[in-house]
C-alpha positions as CSV (number, residue, x, y, z in Angstrom):
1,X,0.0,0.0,0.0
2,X,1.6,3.2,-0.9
3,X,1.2,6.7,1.3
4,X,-1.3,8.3,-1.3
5,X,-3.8,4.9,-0.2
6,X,-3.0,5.1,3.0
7,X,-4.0,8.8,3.4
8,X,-7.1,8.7,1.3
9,X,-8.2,5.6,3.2
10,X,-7.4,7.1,6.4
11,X,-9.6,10.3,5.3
12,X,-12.6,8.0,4.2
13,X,-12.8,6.2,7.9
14,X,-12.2,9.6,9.2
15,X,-15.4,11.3,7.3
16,X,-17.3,7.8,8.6
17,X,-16.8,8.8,12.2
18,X,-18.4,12.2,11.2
19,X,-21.1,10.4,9.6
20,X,-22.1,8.9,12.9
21,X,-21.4,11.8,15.1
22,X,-23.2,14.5,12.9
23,X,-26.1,11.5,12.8
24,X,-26.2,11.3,16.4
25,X,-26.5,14.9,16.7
26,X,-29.3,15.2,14.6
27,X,-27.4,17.4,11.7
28,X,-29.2,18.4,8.5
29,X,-29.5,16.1,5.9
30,X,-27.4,17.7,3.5
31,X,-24.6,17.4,5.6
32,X,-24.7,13.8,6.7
33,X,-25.6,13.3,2.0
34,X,-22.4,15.4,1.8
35,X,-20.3,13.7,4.0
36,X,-21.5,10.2,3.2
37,X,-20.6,10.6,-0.6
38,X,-16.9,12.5,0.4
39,X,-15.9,9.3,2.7
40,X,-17.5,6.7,-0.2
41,X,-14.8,8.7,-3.0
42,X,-12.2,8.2,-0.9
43,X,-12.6,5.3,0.6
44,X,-13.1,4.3,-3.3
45,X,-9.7,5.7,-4.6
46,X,-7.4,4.5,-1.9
47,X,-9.0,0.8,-2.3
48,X,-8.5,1.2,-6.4
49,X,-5.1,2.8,-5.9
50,X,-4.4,0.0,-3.4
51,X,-1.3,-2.4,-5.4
52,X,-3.0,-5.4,-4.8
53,X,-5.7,-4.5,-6.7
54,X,-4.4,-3.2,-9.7
C-alpha cells in the first residue's frame, strides 16, 4: 500500500466517524448526504489505488 492509499483511506474512515457523530447529533440532511458521498470517493480511490488491486 503506498502513502497516497494510506492517506485517502485514512480520510474516508475519518469522514465515517463524522457520519455517525453528525447523525447522532441530529445534523441536517445535507450534511450527513455530503459527508457520506466524500468518505465513499475516498474510501473508493485509496481501495483502487491500493497495489493489490491493480
Amino acid at each position: 500500500m503506498n502513502g497516497l492509499s494510506t492517506i485517502l483511506i485514512v480520510v474516508g474512515l475519518f469522514l465515517l466517524g463524522g457520519i455517525y457523530s453528525f447523525a447522532r447529533q441530529q445534523m441536517p440532511k445535507g450534511v450527513i448526504v455530503l459527508l457520506s458521498l466524500g468518505a465513499a470517493m475516498c474510501l473508493a480511490a485509496g481501495v483502487l489505488r491500493l497495489d493489490v488491486w491493480s
